[in-house]
N, C-alpha and C positions, 0 to 999 in steps of 0.2 A: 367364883368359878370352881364347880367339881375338880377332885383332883384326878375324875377320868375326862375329863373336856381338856383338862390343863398335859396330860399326858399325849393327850391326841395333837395338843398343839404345838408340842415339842418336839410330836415327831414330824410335823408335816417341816415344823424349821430348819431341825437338823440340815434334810438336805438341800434345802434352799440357802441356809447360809454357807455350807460349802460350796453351791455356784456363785456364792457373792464374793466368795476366797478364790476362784478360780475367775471371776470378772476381774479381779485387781492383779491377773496375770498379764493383762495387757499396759498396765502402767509399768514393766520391767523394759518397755522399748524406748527408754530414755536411757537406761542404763545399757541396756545395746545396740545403742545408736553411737555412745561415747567410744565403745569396743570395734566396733564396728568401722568406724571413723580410724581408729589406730590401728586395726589390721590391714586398712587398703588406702590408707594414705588420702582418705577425702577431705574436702574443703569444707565451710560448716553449712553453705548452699547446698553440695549433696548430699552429706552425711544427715540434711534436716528431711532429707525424701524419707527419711526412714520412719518417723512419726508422721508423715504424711501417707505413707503408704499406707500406713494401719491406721488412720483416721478419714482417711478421703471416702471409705467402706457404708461408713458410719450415712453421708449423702447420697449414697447410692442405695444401700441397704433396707434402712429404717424406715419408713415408709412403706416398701413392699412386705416389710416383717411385722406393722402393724397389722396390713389385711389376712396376711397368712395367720397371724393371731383368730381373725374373726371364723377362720374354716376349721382351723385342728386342734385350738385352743393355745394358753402360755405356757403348761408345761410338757406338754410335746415339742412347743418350738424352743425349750431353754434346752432339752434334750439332744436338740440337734447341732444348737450354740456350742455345747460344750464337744459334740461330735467331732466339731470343724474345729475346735481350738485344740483340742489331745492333736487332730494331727498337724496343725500350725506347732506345736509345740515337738513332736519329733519330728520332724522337718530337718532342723539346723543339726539334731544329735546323726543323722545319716551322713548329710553333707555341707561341711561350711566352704560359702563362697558368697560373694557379692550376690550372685543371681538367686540363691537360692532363699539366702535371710531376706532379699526382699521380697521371694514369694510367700513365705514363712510369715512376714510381717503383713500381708493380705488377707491370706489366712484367717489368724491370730486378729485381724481388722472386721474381717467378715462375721467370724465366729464373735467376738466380740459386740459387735452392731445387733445380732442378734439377740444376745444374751440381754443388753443393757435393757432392748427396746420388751422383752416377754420378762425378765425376773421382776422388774421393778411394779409390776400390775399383777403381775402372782402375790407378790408376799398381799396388797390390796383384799383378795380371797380367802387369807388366814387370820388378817388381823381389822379389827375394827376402822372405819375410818378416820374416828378423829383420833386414832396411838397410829395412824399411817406414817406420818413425816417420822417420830420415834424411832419407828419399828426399820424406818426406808435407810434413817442416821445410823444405826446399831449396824443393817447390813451394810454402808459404808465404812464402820470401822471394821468388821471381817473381810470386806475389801482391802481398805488399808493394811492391814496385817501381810496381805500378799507384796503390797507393794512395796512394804518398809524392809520384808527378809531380802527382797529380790537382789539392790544392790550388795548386802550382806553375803547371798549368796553366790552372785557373782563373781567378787573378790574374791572368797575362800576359793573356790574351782580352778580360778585364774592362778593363785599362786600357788594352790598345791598340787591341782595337773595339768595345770598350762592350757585351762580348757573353761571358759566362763559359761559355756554354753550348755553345761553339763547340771544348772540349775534345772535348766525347761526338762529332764527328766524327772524330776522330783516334781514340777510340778505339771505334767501328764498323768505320774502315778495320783497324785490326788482330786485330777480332772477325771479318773478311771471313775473310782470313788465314788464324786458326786454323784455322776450317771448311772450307775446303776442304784446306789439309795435314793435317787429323784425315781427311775425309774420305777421303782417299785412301790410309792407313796401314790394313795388315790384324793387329788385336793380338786375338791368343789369349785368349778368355777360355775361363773351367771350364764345362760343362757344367750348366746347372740339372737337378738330378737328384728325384723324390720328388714332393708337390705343393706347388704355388707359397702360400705362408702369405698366409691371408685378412688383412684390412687389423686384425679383432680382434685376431690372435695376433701380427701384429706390436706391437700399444699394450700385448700380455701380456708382451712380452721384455722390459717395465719393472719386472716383478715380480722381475726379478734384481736384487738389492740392488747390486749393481755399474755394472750396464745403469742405472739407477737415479742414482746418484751422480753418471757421466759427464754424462748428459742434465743435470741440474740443472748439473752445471759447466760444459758448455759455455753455458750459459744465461748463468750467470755470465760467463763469457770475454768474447761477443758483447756483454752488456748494459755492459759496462767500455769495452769497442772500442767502440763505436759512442757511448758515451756520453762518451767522452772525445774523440772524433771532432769529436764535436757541443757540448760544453762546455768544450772549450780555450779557444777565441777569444773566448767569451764570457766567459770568468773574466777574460782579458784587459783586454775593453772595459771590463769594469767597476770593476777593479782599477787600471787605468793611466789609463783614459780613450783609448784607441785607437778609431781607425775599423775598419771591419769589414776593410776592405783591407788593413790593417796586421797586423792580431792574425787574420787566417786563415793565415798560416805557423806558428802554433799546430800548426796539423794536419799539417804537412809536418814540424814535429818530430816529433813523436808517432811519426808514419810513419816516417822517416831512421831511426828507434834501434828500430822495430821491425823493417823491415829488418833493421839490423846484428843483430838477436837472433836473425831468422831463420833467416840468413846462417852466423852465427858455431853456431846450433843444430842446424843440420846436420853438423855435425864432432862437435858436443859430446856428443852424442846416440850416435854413433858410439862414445863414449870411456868415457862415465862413465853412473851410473844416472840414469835417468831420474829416479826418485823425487829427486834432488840436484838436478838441473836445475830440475824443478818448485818445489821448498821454495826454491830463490834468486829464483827467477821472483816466487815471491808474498809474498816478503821483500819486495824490491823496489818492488811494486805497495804493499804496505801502508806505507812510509814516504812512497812519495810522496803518498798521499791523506793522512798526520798533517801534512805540508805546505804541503797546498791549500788547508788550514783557514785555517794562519795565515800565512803568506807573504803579500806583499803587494809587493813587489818584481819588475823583470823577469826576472832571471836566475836564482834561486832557483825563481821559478814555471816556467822552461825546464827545467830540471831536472827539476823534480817530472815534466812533464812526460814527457820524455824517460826518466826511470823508467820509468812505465807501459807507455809502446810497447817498453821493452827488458823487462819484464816479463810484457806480455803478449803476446810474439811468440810463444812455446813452451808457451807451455798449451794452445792447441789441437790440435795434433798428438800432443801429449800423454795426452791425451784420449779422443782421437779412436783411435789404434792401440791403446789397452789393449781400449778397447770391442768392436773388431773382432775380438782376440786373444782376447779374453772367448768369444765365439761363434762361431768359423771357421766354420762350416756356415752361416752366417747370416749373412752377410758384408750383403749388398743390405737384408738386414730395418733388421738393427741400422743400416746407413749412414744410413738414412731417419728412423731415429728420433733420430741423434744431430745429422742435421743440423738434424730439428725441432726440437732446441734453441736453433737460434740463433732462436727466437723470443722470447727473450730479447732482441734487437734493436730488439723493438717494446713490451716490458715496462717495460725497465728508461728506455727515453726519454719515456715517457708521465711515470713516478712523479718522472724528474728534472724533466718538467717541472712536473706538477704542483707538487715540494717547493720550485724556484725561484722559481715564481710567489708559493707561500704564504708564502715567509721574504723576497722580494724581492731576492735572490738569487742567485747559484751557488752558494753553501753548502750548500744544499737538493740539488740535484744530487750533491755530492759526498759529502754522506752515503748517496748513496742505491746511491754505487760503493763507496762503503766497505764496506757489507753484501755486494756480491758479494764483494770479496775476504777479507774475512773467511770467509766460505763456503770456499772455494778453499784457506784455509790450515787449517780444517778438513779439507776433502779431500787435503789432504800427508800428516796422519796415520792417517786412517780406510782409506785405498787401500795396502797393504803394497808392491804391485808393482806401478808406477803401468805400465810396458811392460816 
């Protein structure tokens, strides 16, 4: 590669991986969901509408945000993703109250569903296809990076001015950022050629027993992520007897080693099969939930932890380029319907909470993550060529 080809392509990423830093702003709704929960006194049944608010988006959304792909292209529609999450994100800094963080987390759900369903098929435009899954892991760990400060950030606001919510300014100012350096980058996409697929014939590319498999796994993926997000610090409180303050770096584990999965996925991916990455990935995840059962301990429970975010860093990108690779011609349909998987975000938080509430609880929770990755290790061996 020239090192003006190589120049041009560093600047087309730049600001695409600042919307993959500003996609990983929607994973800080575990961490205020926990706050959220201690400012108004909810049960873990309400308090879990709060990841459901901003995932139930994701089934309503993504699908209509694949066709809208097909008319004004991906990066007009990441443009507008990030539009609707600057203002999900000063939402709470106006006004905090029950009603408004759950319109804020719709928002932030909305803008999100977008972003997921157009950045993931852009980067597709910049980088070859077969360094795609790479290229898709690396913008998952610049994701991560948002998700791992977010509890970090949290804390600090909370106890230095009584104000956790005072992150989502910091990162609106760097949602400003993206938008206007996307804005201003010209990236080649493919011509829509043929006619644009009605919203039925996209819910029909579900009948590919493949297209199929992916959707319910990212379901799975999301419903673990978000669930482990959101039920770290509680396993915590109630295991140790910690304050919320203390046992929310739960979640900043979680993140650090999914991080480094992401990180370390991008090379690995490069190296070896997929399908091996995948089957260590959900090795991993399913020891640490035979764990969370019975550990009772701090460090043991960090672990278990730190499993899962190293385990579930690389499933979705995983996932996500087989499905694409599945349907080339169909790249926008399928992106829409794999991101409506991650309504799985709003699924599997309801049932945790239900099962915590019923057993009295985080046990209840954790069987209810255990079922996805059982699922997941299913799909190791049902998927022959996972990318």
């Amino acid at each position: 590669m020239t090192e003006k080809k190589e120049s041009s392509l560093v600047a087309k990423l730049v600001p695409v991986m600042l919307a993959f830093f500003a996609m990983g702003f929607v994973d800080s709704v575990g961490t205020a969901t926990n706050y959220v929960k201690e400012s108004f006194g909810l049960s873990n049944t309400v308090a879990n509408l709060c990841p459901s608010m901003v995932f139930f988006w994701f089934l309503v959304c993504s699908v209509p945000t694949g066709m809208l792909m097909n008319k004004i292209g991906r990066r007009k529609t990441v443009l507008i993703s990030l539009g609707v999450t600057i203002a999900a994100l000063v939402l709470p800094l106006l006004s905090y109250n029950f009603a408004t963080m759950m319109i804020a987390f719709a928002l932030l759900g909305i803008g999100n569903a977008l972003m997921q369903v157009s950045l993931n098929p852009l980067v597709s435009n910049i980088v070859s296809g077969d360094k795609l899954a790479s290229f898709m892991t690396f913008g998952q760990f610049v994701k991560a990076i948002a998700s791992f400060i977010a509890p970090i950030l949290a804390a600090w606001f909370a106890a230095k001015y009584q104000n956790w919510a005072l992150m989502y300014g910091l990162f609106a100012i760097e949602g400003v950022i993206a938008f206007i350096l996307l804005a201003k980058e010209d990236i080649k996409e493919e011509e829509i050629t043929g006619k644009p697929s009605t919203f039925t014939e996209c819910l029909a590319l579900l009948g590919n027993g493949t297209i199929l498999l992916c959707f319910v796994g990212i379901m799975c993926h999301v419903g673990i992520d978000v669930g482990t997000n959101t039920a770290a610090p509680q396993i915590l409180m109630d295991r140790l007897g910690w304050p919320l303050e203390k046992a929310i770096y739960a979640t900043s584990i979680y993140f650090m080693f999914r991080t480094i999965g992401c990180f370390s996925g991008s090379f690995l991916l490069a190296k070896l099969p997929a399908k091996v990455v995948f089957g260590v990935s959900v090795f991993f995840m399913l020891a640490a939930m035979g764990g969370l059962f019975v550990f009772q301990s701090q460090w043991p429970l960090y672990v278990c932890i730190a499993l899962i975010g190293l385990g579930n860093s690389n499933i979705f990108p995983i996932i996500f380029s087989q499905a694409l690779l599945q349907l080339p011609e169909k790249k926008n349909e399928v992106s829409g319907l794999m991101i409506m998987g991650l309504v799985g975000g709003t699924v599997f938080p309801l049932l945790m909470g239900f099962a915590s509430d019923a057993m009295g609880s985080q046990v209840g929770s954790v069987a209810v993550m255990t079922v996805a990755v059982v699922y997941l290790l299913f799909l190791v061996a049902k998927i022959k060529k996972i990318a």
